[in-house]
C-alpha positions in Angstrom: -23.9 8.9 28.1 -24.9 12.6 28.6 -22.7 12.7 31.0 -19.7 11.2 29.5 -20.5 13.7 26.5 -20.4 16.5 28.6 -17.1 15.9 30.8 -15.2 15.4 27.5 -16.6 17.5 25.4 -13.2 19.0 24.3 -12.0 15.6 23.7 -14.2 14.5 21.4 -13.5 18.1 19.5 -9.9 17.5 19.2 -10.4 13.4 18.5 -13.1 14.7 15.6 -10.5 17.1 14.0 -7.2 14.6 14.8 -9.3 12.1 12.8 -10.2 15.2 10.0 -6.9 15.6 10.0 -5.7 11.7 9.3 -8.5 11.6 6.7 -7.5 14.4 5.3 -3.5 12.8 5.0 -4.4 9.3 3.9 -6.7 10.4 1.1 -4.5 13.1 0.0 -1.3 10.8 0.4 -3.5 8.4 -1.6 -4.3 10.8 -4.4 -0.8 11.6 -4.8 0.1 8.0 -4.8 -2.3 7.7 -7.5 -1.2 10.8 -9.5 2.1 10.1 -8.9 1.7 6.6 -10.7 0.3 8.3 -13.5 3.2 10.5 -13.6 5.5 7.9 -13.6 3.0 5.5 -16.4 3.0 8.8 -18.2 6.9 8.6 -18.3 7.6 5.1 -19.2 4.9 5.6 -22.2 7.1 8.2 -23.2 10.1 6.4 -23.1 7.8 3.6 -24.6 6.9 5.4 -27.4 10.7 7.5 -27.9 11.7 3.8 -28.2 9.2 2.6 -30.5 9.6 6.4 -32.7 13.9 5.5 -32.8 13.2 1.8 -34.0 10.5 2.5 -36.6 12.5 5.4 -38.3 15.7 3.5 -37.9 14.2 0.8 -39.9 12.1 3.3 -42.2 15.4 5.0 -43.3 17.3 2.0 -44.0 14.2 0.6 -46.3 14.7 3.7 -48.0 18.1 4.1 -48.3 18.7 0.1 -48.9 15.7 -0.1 -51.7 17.1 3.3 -53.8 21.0 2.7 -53.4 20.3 -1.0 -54.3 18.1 -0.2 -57.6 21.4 2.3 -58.4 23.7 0.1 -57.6 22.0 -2.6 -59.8 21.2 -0.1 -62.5 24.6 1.3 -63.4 26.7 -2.0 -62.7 27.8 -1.6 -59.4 29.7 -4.9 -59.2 31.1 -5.3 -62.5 33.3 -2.5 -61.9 33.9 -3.1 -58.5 35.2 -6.5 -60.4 37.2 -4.7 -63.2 38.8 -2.8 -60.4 37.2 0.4 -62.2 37.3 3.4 -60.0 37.1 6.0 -62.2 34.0 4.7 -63.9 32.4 3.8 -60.5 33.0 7.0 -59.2 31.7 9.0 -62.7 28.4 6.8 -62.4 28.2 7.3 -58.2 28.9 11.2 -58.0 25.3 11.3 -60.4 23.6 9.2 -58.6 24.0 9.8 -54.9 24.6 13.5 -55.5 20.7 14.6 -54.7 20.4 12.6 -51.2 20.3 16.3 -49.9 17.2 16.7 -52.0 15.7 14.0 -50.4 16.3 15.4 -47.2 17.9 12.5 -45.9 21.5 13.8 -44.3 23.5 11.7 -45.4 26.9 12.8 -45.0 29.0 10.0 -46.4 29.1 6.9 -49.2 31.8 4.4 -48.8 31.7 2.0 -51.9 34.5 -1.3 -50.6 35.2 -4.1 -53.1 35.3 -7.7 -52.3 38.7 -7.3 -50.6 38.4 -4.6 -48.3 39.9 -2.1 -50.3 37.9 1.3 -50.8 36.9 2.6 -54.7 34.7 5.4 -54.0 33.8 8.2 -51.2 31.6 11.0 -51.1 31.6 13.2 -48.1 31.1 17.0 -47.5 33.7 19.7 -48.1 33.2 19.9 -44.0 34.3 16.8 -42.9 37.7 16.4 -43.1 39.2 13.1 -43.8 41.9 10.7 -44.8 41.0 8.2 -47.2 44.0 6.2 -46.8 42.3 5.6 -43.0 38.8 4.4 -44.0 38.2 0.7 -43.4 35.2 -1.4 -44.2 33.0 -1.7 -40.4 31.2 -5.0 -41.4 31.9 -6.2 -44.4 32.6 -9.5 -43.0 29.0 -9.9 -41.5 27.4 -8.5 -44.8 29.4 -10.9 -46.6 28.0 -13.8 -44.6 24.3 -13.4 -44.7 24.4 -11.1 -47.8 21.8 -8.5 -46.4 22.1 -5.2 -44.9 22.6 -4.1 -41.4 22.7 -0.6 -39.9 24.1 0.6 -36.1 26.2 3.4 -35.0 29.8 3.7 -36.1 32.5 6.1 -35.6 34.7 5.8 -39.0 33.6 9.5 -40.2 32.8 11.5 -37.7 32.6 10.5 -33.9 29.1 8.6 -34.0 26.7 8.4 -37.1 23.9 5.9 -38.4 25.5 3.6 -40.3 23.9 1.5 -43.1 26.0 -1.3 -44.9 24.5 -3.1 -47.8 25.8 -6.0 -50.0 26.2 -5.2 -53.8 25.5 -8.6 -55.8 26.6 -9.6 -59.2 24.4 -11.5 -61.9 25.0 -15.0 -59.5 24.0 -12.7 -56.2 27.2 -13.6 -54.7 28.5 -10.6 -53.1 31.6 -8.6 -54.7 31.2 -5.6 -52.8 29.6 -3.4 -49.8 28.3 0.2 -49.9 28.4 1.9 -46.1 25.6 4.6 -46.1 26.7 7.4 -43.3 23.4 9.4 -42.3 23.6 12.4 -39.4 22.0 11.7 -36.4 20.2 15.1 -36.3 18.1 13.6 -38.5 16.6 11.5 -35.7 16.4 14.5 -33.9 14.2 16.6 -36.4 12.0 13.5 -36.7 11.6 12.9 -32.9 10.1 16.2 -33.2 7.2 15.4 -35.6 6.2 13.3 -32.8 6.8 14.8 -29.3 5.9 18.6 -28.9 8.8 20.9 -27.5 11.1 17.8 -27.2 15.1 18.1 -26.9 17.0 15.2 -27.7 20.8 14.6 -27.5 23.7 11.8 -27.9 25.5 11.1 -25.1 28.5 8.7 -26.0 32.2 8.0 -24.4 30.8 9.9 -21.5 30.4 13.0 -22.8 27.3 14.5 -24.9 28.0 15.1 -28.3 29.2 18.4 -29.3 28.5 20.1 -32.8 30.3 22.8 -34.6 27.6 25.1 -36.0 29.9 27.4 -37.3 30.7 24.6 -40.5 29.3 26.2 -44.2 27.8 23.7 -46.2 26.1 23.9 -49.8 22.4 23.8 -48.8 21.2 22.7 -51.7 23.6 19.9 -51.8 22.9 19.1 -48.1 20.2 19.3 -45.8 22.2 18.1 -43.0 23.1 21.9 -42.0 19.5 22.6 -40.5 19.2 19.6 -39.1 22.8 20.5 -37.2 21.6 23.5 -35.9 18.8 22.1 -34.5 21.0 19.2 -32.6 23.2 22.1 -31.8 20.8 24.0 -30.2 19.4 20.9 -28.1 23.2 20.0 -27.0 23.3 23.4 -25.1 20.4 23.0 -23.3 21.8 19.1 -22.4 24.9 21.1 -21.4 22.7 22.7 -18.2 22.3 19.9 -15.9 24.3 16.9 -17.8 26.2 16.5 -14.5 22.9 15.9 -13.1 21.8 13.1 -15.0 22.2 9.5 -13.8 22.7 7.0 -16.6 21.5 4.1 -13.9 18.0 4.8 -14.1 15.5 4.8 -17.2 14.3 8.6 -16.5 15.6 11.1 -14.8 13.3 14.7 -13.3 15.3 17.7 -13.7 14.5 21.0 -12.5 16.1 23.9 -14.5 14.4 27.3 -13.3 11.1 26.8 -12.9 10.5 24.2 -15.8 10.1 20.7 -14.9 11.8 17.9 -17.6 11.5 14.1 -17.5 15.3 13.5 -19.3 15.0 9.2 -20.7 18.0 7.8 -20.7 16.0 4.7 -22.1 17.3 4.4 -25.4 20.7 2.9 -26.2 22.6 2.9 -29.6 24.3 0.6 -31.1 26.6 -0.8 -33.4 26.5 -2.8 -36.4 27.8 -5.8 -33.9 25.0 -5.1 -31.3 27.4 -3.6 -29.2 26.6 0.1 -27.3 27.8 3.2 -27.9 26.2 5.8 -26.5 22.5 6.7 -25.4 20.0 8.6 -27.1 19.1 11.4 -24.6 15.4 13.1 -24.6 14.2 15.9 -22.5 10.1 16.2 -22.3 8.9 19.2 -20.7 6.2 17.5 -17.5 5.9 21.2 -16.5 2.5 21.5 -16.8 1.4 17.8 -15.7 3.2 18.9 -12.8 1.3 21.2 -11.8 -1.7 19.6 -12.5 -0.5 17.4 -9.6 0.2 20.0 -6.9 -3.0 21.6 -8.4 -5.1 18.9 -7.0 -3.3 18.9 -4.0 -4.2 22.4 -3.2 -7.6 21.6 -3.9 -7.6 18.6 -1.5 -6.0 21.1 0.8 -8.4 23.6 0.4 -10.8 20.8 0.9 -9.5 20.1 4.0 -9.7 23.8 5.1 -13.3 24.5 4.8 -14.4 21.0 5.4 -12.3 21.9 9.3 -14.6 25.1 8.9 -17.8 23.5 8.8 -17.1 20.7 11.4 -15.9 23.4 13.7 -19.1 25.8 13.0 -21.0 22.5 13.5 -19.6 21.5 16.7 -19.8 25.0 18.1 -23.6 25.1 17.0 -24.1 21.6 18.3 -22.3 22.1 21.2 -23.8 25.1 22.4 -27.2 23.0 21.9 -25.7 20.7 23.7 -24.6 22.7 26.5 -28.7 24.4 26.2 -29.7 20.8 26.6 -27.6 19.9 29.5 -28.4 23.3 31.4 -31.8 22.6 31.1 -31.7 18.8 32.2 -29.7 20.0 34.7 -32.0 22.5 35.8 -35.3 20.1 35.9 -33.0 17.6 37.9 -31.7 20.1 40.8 -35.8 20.9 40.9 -36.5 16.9 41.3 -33.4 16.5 43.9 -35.1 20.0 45.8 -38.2 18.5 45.7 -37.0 15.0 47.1 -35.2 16.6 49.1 -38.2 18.5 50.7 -39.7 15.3 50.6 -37.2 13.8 52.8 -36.9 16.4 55.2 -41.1 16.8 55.3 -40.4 13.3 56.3 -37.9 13.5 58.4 -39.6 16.4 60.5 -42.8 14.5 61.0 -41.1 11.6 62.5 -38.7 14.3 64.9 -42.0 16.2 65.5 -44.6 12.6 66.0 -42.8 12.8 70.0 -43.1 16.3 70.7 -46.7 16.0 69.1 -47.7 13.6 71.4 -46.4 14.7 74.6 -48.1 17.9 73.6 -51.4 16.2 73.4 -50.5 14.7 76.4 -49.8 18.0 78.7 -53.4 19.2 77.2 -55.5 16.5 78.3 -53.6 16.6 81.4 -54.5 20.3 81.7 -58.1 19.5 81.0 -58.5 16.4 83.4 -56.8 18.6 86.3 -59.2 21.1 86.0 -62.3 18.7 85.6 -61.4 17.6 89.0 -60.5 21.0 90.6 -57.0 19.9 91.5 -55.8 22.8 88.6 -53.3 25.0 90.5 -50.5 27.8 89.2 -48.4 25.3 90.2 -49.6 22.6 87.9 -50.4 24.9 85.4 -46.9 26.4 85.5 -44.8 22.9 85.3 -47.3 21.7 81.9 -46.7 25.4 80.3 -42.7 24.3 81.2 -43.0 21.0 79.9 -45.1 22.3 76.7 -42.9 25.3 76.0 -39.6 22.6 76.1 -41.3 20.4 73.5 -42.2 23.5 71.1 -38.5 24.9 71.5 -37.4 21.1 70.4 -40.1 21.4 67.3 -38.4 24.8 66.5 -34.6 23.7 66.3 -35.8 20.8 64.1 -37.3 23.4 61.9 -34.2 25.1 61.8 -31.8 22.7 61.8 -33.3 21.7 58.4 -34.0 25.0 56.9 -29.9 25.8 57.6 -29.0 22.8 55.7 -31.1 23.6 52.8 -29.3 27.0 52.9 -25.9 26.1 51.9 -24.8 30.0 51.2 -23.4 31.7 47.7 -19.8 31.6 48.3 -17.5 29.4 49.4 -15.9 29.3 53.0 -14.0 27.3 55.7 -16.0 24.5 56.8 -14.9 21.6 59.5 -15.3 18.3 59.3 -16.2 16.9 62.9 -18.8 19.0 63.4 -20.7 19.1 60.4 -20.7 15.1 60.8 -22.1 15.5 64.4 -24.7 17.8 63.4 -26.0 15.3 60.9 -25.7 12.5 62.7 -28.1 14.5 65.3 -30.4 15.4 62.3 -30.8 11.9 61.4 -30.5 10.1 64.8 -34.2 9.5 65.3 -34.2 7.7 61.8 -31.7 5.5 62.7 -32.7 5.0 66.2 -36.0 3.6 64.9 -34.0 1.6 62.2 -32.1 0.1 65.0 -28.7 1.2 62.6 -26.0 2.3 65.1 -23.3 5.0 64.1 -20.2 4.6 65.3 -18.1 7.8 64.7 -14.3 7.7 64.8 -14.1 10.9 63.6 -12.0 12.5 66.5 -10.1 15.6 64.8 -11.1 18.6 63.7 -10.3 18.8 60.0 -11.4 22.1 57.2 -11.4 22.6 53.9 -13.1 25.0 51.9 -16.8 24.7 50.5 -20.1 26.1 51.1 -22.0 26.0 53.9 -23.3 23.1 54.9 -21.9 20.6 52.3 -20.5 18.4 54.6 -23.6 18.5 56.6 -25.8 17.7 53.3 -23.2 15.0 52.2 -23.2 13.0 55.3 -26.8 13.0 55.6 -27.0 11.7 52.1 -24.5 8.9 52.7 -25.9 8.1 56.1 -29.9 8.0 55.4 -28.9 6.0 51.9 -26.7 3.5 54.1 -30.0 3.3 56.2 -31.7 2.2 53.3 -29.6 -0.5 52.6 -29.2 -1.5 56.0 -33.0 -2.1 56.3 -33.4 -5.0 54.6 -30.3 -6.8 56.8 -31.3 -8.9 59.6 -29.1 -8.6 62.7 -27.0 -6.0 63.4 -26.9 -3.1 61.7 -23.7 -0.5 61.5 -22.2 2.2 60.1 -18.7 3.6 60.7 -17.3 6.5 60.1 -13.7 7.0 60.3 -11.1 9.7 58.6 -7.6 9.4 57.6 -4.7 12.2 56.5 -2.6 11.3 53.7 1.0 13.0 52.1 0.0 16.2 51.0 -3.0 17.2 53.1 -5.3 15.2 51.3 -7.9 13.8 53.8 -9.8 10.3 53.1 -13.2 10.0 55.0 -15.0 6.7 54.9 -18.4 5.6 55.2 -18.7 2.0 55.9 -21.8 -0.3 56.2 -22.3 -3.8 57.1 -25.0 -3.9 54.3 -23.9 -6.4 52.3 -21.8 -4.2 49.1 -23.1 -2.9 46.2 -23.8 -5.1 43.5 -20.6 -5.0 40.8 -23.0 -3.9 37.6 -24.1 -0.4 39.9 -20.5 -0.3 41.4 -19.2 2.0 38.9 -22.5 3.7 38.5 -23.8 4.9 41.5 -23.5 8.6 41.3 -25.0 9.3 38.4 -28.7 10.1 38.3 -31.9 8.1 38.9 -29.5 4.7 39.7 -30.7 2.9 43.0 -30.5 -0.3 44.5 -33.9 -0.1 45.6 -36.9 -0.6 43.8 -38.1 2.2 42.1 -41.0 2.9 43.8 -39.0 3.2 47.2 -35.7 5.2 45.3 -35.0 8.1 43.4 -31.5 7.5 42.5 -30.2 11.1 43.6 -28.9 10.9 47.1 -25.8 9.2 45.9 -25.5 11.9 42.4 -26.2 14.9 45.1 -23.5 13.7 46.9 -21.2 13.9 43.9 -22.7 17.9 43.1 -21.5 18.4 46.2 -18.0 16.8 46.5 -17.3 19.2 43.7 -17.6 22.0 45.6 -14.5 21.1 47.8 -10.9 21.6 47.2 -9.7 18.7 45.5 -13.1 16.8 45.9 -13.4 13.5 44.9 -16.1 10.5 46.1 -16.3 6.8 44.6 -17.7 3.2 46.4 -16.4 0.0 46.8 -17.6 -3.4 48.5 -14.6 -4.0 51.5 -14.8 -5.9 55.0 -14.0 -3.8 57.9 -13.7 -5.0 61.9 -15.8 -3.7 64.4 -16.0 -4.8 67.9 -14.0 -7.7 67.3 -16.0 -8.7 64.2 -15.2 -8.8 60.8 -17.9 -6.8 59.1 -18.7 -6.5 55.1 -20.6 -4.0 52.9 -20.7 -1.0 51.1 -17.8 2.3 51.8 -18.2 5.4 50.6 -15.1 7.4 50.3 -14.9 11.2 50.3 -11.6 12.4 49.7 -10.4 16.7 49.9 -7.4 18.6 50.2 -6.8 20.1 53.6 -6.7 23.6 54.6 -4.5 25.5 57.3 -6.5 28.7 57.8 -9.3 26.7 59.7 -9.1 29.5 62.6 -9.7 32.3 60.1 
């Protein structure tokens, strides 16, 4: 696990911050998935509640209007002159009574009084609105006549599009003789909308175009109200006038952007006519401004989130990989001290058996001395050929010394080393060992072949792969092999194997075997670091790479199975230099 933590190190940096990074996406996508569904609830509550705030005054006015015209209308006899065919007296008793709607502050900006057949006895409109009498027809007299109550919708018989109210007028049997059409200007839904909604703009589109309003017209302001109530719709229709090419009538609310104000335009509410039929749509403009950027506020704020939260992980992985790193170093450093001290052990162990020969032929010329010259047959002679013979042994003692002291020696730099000899030299080192094993090595390794490396690697290496083969190989009844063979690919990439007729390595240590303290062997008779030396070394070389695998092989005409160990390096071409 160390291991894997330490050759991918970077990885798992970048796969921490990609996933940071993802975290940091989904929840903020989340958040403004969230806000933005409150931005859009916020809106239909608005159009919601613009809906609700139209209806309710609709319906408010007309009580008014249908309650006071109707107690008027009742009080000075209304429909018996409308029956007498009267219009001088209905229009002396109307001008009174329906002169002070402007003190009521309801703009109403037209009375239309119709008898029973259709035929118009009295009008009041202001001095503003010019108009042919002669032209004026009842809208729905027919459907008041029917169901003898009042209706109200939008009509254009005055002026291009105004609330209309029509109510019956009733004589002493309630049949109806007459109708009275009420005419009220829509600014006053405008100035109302305004109670409700802070900073709203509202306007009429209708025939489509938006509604335009002269604001030059001079009215008697104490007749009519209806003039500040006009400037007000006037003033709103410019601002519609800005971006009412933008606005798409197909969908309930619209976000424009006009500088660097944000509106939510609702194009929700749609006027009708006394028949139910539509005539325009009631446009209102509510500045989301500041909700917007409530939004993108939180978005920064996830942002900077994001920022610091990237800060912190990276001071945390540089912190915990640097006592990491500390950790590994000093692992590493209490392992190369276990692998030099089994190493020592190994070649302590390997001398004594190289030396146990010499030793003994040693002890053998002394006694031979000694017996010689007990029985006076002790000439220069004699004495000359044991010196010889003595002197030959402790030369042989002395290359074994060096032969292991060299190999423990492996240099500080890097340099051309060859392959064939550095695999005859250990398989001299280690020959005794195997003699005694009864393992034969049979070495197909014919061609000279360098690379670069330190000193000795390939020496170390094969030793390692031979005296851990040995190991295996012990415990195998029969014969008992090793070959070694080599192999240039495309490229200069040479393959050396290591085979053994040991039987393989099991397949749960297959993948496993160069990493530290894992053996076949039982622990008391393994360390588990010939193989992970091996793989310290194998780095060393150009291109170096080394991995097992179970195979069968042929070998004097038999077919053979057990473990390989494959080195593989990249040749190089200055092997003379």
């Amino acid at each position: 696990m160390l291991k894997f933590i330490e050759a991918n190190k970077k990885r798992i940096v970048i796969v921490t911050y990609i996933l940071l990074f993802c975290m940091f996406c989904f929840f903020s996508l989340m958040d403004l998935y969230k806000r933005t569904s409150d931005y859009a609830y916020f809106a239909n509550k608005i159009n919601s509640f613009i809906k609700h705030a139209h209806d309710s005054e609709s319906e408010y006015l007309c009580s008014r209007l249908v309650n006071y015209v109707s107690d008027i209308a009742k009080q000075k006899h209304f429909a018996e002159l409308l029956k007498a065919g009267d219009a001088e007296a209905l229009e002396k008793v109307a001008n009174h009574a329906f002169y002070d709607f402007g003190k009521r502050y309801v703009p109403v900006i037209s009375v239309l009084i119709y008898d029973g057949d259709g035929k118009l006895r009295y009008h009041m409109t202001p001095p503003s609105i010019t108009h042919d009498p002669e032209e004026l027809r009842p809208n729905v007299s027919k459907e008041v006549f029917a169901t003898k109550n009042y209706t109200y919708g939008y009509e254009t018989n005055i002026v291009p599009l105004y609330f209309c109210t029509v109510l019956p007028v009733r004589d002493a049997r309630s049949d109806v003789v007459g109708t009275i059409e009420i005419g009220v200007d829509l600014s006053f839904f405008h100035y109302n909308l305004k109670w409700f909604l802070h900073d709203v703009k509202t306007a009429i589109f209708s025939n489509g175009k938006l509604l335009e309003f002269d604001t030059g017209d001079k009215t008697d302001s104490e007749e009519y109200v209806y003039d500040y109530y006009k400037r007000l719709k006037a003033n709103d229709a410019a601002f519609f006038n800005q971006f009412k090419d933008r606005i798409d009538f197909r969908w309930a609310k619209n976000d424009i952007k006009i500088g660097d104000k944000y509106y939510l335009v609702s194009t929700s509410q749609v006027l009708r006519d006394n028949g139910g039929r539509e005539v325009g749509k009631y446009l209102v403009a509510y500045d989301m401004t500041e909700l917007r950027s409530r939004h993108w506020g939180y978005f920064y704020a996830w942002l900077l989130f994001f920022a610091i939260t990237a800060c912190v992980m990276l001071c945390i992985n540089m912190v915990g990989f640097r006592k990491y790193e500390r950790i590994i170093t000093e692992q590493g450093n209490m392992l190369a001290q276990r692998s030099k001290q089994c190493a020592l052990g190994e070649m302590l162990g390997h001398i004594g058996h190289q030396w146990r020969q010499p030793l003994y032929n040693l002890s053998l010329i002394v006694q031979n001395i000694g017996l010689q010259n007990q029985f006076g047959k002790l000439d220069d002679a004699l004495l000359s050929k044991q010196i010889t013979q003595a002197n030959q042994n402790i030369e042989y003692m002395s290359n074994i010394i060096d032969d292991w002291r060299s190999l423990l020696m492996s240099g500080s730099s890097r340099t051309v080393i060859e392959l064939l000899s550095s695999v005859e030299r250990a398989i001299a080192m280690v020959s005794p060992v195997m003699e005694q094993s009864r393992v034969t090595i049979e070495n197909r390794i014919t061609t000279p072949v360098h690379t670069m490396g330190f000193v000795n690697d390939l020496v170390q290496l094969t030793i390692n792969v031979l005296l851990n083969a040995r190991d295996q190989l012990s415990q195998v009844q029969g014969d008992r092999f090793i070959l070694l063979s080599c192999s240039e690919e495309s490229g200069g990439v040479v393959t050396v194997t290591f085979q053994d007729n040991g039987g393989g390595i099991p397949d749960h240590l297959l993948k496993r075997i160069f990493e530290p303290y894992v053996t076949t062997k039982d622990k008391a008779d393994g360390t588990g670091l010939g193989l992970y030396l091996c793989h310290q070394i194998v780095e060393n070389l150009d291109q170096g790479k080394v991995w097992a695998e179970n195979r069968s092989f042929e070998l004097h005409g038999e077919t053979q199975y057990g473990a390989c160990i494959c080195l593989q390096f990249a040749r190089t071409t200055d092997g003379g230099k």
